[in-house]
N, C-alpha and C positions, 0 to 999 in steps of 0.2 A: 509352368502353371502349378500351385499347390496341389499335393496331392489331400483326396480325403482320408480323415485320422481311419477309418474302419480299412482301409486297402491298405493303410501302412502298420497296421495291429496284423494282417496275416501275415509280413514279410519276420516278424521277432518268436522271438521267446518266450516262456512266459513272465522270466524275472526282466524284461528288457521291456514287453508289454505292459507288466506294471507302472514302470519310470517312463512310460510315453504316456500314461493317463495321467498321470500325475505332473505331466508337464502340460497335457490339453487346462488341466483344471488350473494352473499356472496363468499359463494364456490365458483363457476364459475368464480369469477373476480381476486379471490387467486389461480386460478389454482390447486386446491384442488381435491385431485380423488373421495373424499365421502362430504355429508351434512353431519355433525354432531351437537350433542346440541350445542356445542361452538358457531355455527354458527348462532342460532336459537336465542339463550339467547341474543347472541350481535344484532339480526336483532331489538329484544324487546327494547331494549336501545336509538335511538333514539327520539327527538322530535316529530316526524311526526309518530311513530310508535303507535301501538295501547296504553294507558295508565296505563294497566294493571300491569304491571310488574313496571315501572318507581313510580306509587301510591304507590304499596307496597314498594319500598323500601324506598321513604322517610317518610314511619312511621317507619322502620326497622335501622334507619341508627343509626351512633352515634352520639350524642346530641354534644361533642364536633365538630361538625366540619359544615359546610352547607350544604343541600343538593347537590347545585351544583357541592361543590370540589369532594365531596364523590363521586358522580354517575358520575363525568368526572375520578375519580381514576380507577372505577371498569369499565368503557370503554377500559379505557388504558392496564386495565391488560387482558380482553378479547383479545384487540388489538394481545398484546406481546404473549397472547398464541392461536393462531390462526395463526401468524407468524410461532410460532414451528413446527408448522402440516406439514405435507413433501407435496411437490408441483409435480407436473407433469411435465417432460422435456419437452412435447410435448406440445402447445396450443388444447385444445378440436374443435371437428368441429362446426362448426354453429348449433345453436339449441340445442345442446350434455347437461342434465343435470346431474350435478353427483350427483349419487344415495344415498340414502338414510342409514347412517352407522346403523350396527346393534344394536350399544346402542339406537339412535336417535327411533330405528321402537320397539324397547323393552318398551321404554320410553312410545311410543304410546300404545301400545299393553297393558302396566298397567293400562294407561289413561283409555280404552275402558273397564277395569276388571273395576275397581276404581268407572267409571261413570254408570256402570250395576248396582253396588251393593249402587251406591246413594239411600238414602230415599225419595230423591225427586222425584226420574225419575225411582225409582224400578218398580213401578205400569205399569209406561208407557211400557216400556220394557217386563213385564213381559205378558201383554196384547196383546202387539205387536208379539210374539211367539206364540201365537194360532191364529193371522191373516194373519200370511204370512210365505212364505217357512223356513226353519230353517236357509238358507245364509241370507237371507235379513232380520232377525230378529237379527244375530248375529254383522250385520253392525251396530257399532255406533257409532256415528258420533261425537267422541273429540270434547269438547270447548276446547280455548284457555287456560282457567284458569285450568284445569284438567293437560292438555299437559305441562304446566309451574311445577306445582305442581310435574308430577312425573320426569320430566328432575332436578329439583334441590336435586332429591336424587341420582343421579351419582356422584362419588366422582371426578372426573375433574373437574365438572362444580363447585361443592362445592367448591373444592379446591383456584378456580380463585374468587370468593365472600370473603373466608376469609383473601386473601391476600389484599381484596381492603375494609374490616374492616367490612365485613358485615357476616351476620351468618347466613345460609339454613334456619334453623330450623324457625328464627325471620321473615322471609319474606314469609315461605309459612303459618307461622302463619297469616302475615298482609295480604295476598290472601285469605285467610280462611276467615277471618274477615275484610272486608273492612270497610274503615271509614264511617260514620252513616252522612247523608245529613245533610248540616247544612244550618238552615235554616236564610231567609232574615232578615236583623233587625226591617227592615220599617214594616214588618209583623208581627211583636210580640207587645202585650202592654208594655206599658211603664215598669211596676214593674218586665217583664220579662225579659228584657235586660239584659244582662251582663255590669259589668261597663265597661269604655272605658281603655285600654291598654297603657299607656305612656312610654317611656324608662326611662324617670326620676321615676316612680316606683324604679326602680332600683337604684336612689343615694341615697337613706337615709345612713346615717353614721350608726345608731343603730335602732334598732327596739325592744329595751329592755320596751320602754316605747310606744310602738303601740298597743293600747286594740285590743283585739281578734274580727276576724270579727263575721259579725251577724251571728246568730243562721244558718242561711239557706246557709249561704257562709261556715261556717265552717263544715256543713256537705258535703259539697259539696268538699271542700279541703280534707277531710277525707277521699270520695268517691274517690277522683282520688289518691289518698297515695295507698289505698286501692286496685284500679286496676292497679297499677305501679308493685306492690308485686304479685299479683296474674298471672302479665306475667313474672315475674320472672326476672324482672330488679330491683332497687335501683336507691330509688327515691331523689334527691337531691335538697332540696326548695331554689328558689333564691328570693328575695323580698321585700317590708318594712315588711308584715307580717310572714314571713318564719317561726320565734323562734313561734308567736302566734299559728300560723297553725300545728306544731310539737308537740305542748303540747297539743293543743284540740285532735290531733289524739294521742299522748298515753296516756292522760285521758280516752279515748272511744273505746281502741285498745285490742283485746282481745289477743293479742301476749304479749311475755313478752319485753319488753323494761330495756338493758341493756345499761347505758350510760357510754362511757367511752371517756378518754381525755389526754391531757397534765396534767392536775392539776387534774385528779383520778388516777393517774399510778398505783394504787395499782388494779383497776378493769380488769384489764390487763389479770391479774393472773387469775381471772373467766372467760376466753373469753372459752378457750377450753372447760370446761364441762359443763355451760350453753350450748353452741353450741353443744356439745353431745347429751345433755338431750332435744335439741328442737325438734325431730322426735318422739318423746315420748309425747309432749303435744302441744301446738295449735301454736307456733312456736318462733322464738327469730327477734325480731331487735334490730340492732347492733346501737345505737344512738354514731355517733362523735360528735354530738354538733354544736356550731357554728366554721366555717370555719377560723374565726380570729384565734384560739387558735391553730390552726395548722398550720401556718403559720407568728407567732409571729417572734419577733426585737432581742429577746433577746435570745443568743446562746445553753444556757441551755436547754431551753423550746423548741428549733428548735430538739433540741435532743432529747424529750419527743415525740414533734410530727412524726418526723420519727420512731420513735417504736411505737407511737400508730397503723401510717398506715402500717409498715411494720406486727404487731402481724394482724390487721384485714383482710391486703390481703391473709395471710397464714388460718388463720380459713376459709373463704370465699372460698380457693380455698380445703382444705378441705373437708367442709361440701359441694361444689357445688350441690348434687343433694339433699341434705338434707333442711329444713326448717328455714334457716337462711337467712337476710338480714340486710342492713344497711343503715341507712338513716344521714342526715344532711342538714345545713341549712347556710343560708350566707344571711345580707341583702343587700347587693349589688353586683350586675353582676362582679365588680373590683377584688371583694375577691375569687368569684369562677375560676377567671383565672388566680388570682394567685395559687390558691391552682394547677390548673391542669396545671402550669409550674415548679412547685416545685417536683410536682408526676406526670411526664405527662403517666403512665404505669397504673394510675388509672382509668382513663375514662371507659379501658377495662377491668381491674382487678376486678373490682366492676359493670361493667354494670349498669354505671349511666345512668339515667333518668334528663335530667334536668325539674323541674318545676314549674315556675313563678306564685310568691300569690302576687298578687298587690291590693288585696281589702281589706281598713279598715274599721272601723265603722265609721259613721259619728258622729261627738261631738252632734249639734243639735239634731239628729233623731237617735235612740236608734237602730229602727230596719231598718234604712236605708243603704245604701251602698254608697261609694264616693271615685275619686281619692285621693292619699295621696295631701295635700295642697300644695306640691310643685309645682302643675299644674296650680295655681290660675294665676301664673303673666303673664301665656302664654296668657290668654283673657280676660286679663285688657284691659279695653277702651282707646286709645290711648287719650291722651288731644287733645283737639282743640286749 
């Protein structure tokens, strides 16, 4: 039986109470006989709505596409399935909210199990039961993030995310883990800045002859290869130093590194039982190489690269829960948008990551850092 909206406003918060009224006036304005999550998840989607939901998902989304197309797709298909919901012949009377569905008050109801047995707020809770009656100890009071959390394990709500390219699992990961403050520039010393970000990063023709960035950039490009893998994407370097950054990390990679390509078609034939044998030892990546060879001029080699990608999406789908991944490298943004119009089924097949290395060594300064020289004629002194 629905519950009514006023008994399920004492169960929240107050930022959790906001986005339950704002899904009543949802309902209400669809002529809808119940609140449900649909209603809820889409109140979260707005600009003016609270930020919580809209953050996670643009660290959640796919690297192919922009945040904005993405998060106006998955509006749209809330839209279209909130449409489907059957309507009431009759207009509601003034005032009339329609009550609360029983997945919506279940959703709550885990929220309140979920937020008891937190470690953060066990103590509180648990203290809170020897100072007051046992109703008003069992009140508690959902946050928003808890309430998000357990409405994206309902298979409907799930259902409308992967239609619009995004996956449950990856977003209440990013609600778990929110992005880490980043701080001012003007507030850091000089040697700790990062260098500055150019688009022309991305035109170099080759990066066969780009020495390896310094010591402290290259652990650092390691470091993020490394947290790419460990959320269980496939990480794909775009950059002048891409091929540099690839080699420092399976120099220093303790997975096994199997490369394969157009011109190794023979490693092909090892893809299955390395991929077998990697749940058994510390794990496999799947090395394509550089992006050019897969998307070569010359027709033979087009044929190589379609069975290279076509063998890796089949191990890949495979091994999915197993200790396999695959990386590659492109140095310019040109080549990876070819590759992903050539195989546009890979973006998803593979759960790329894209990730920009724009830092080389500098020639003068050994352990310095600098943009590639293509930056130089932007701040040439104009003549007088």
């Amino acid at each position: 039986m629905p519950t009514p909206v006023s008994a399920a406003r004492q169960c929240l918060a107050p930022a959790a109470v906001t986005a339950l009224d704002a899904a009543v006036v949802s309902a209400r304005r669809r002529a809808h006989a119940q609140t449900t999550s649909l209603h809820l998840i889409s109140a979260l989607l707005p600009q003016q709505a609270p930020p919580l939901l809209r953050d996670a998902l643009a660290r959640a989304r796919s690297a192919a596409y922009s945040p904005r197309v993405q998060l106006k797709a998955l509006e749209l298909c809330f839209a279209v399935s909130l449409d489907r919901l059957p309507s009431t012949s009759s207009s509601p009377p003034p005032g009339d909210e329609p009550p609360v569905s029983n997945s919506l008050m279940a959703a709550i109801k885990r929220s309140q199990a979920n937020q008891r047995r937190n470690p953060d707020t066990f103590h509180f809770y648990h203290h809170a039961s020897f100072q007051a009656s046992p109703a008003a100890a069992s009140q508690v009071r959902v946050e928003l993030s808890h309430l998000v959390l357990a409405i994206l394990d309902d298979p409907v709500v799930s259902r409308v995310f992967d239609d619009a390219g995004f996956r449950s699992a990856e977003v209440k990961h990013a609600i778990l883990r929110p992005a880490p403050p980043v701080p001012l520039l003007g507030r850091l010393p000089a040697r700790a800045r990062p260098p500055p970000l150019f688009l022309c990063s991305f035109a170099a023709a080759d990066d066969a002859d780009v020495p390896s960035p310094a010591g402290g950039a290259a652990e650092e490009n390691g470091r993020r290869i490394a947290d790419i893998l460990a959320r269980g994407r496939n990480p794909m370097l775009v950059g002048v130093g891409a091929a540099s950054a690839a080699a420092d990390f399976a120099a220093a990679s303790p997975y096994r590194i199997l490369a394969v390509g157009p011109n190794s078609i023979d490693q092909i034939t090892e893809l299955g039982v390395a991929a077998a044998m990697a749940s058994a030892t510390s794990g496999l990546v799947i090395s394509v190489g550089d992006l050019r060879e897969l998307v070569p001029d010359d027709g033979e080699l087009q044929e190589r690269g379609r069975r290279v990608v076509a063998e890796v999406s089949r191990v890949l789908e495979t091994h999915r829960a197993g200790r396999v991944w695959v990386m590659g490298w492109s140095a310019t943004y040109e080549t990876y948008l070819t590759f992903l119009s050539k195989f546009p089924l890979v973006d998803k097949d593979w759960e790329l990551q894209l990730l920009p290395i724009t830092a080389v060594r500098a020639g003068g300064s050994p352990g310095g850092l600098m943009p590639p020289v293509t930056t130089a004629p932007s701040f040439s002194r104009p003549a007088r």
